[in-house]
Residue, then its C-alpha position, 0 to 999 in steps of 0.5 A: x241476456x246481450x248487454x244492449x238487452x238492459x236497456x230495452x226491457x222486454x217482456x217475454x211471456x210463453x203461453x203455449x209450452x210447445x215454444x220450448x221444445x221448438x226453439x231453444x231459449x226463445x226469451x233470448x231469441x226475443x229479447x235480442x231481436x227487440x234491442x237489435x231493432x230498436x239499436x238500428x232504427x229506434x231513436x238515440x237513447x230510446x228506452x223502449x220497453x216491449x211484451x211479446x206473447x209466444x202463443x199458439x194459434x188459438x189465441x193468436x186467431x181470437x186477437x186477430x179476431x177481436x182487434x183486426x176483424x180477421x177470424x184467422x190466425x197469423x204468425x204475428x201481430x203488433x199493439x203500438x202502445x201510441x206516442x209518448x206523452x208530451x214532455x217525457x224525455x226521449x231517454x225516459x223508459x216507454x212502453x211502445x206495446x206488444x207483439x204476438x207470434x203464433x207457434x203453428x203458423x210460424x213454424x209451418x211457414x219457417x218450414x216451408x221456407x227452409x229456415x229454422x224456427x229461431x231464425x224465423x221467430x228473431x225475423x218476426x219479433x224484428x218485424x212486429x217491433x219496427x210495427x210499434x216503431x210506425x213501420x208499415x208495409x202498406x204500399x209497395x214502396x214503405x214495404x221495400x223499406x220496411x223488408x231492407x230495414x228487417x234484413x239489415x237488423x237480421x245480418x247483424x244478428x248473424x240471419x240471413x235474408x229472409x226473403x231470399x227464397x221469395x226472390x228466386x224464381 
């Protein structure tokens, strides 16, 4: 676990078996995505506790069904616990809520972009916990952002940019 890792509880659980023979040691492919985003973009001190469900599309299709009324699966999907009650410290631990990454999607869309699984699951764990922190990609201009924030969080996690291949003509 990285030492930044302690301060940023991450629950990891793996609900399809097919995560581990996919990616080598996905709990800390998680675990270091979340404290790597929440280093850069979360505030100073935050204590943010995350849950992320690496399941399979199954599952991810009912949750999209259930909470977004899209019967499909995706590769990831975000639960922001909401804001934190008033007068708790901004240094205080905080559920900030829950992320889940469907493995057939997820692998089939990091094929078809040449990049590896673990790549790909760091980038999409990196997108689901800016999704709790109140990022978007609504409008064209929150989606810049939100995409210069995911690879600046990647670079320093040793990823390149994951939306180069989009970008080639």
């Amino acid at each position: 676990m990285d030492s930044d890792s302690s301060s940023h509880p991450t629950e990891v659980t793996i609900e399809a078996a097919g995560w581990h023979s996919a990616v080598t040691d996905p709990e800390t492919i998680c675990r270091r995505a979340v404290a790597a985003t929440l280093r850069a973009v979360g505030p100073p001190g935050i204590r943010g506790e995350v849950s992320v469900l690496l399941a399979d599309d199954g599952t991810v299709r009912l949750l999209n069904r259930d909470f977004r009324g899209k019967d499909a699966p995706t590769d990831v999907l975000s639960f922001p616990a909401g804001p934190r009650a008033p007068g708790v410290p901004e240094t205080a631990p905080w559920p900030l809520g829950d992320i889940a990454i469907a493995l057939e999607t997820s692998a089939r869309d990091a094929a078809a972009a040449g990049k590896p699984l673990a790549d790909h699951l760091a980038h999409l764990v990196v997108h689901g916990t800016l999704h709790l922190l109140g990022h978007d990609h609504e409008v064209p201009e929150e989606a810049e952002r939100m995409e210069a924030l995911e690879r600046r969080i990647l670079a320093g996690l040793g990823i390149g940019d994951p939306y180069a291949a989009e970008a080639a003509p």
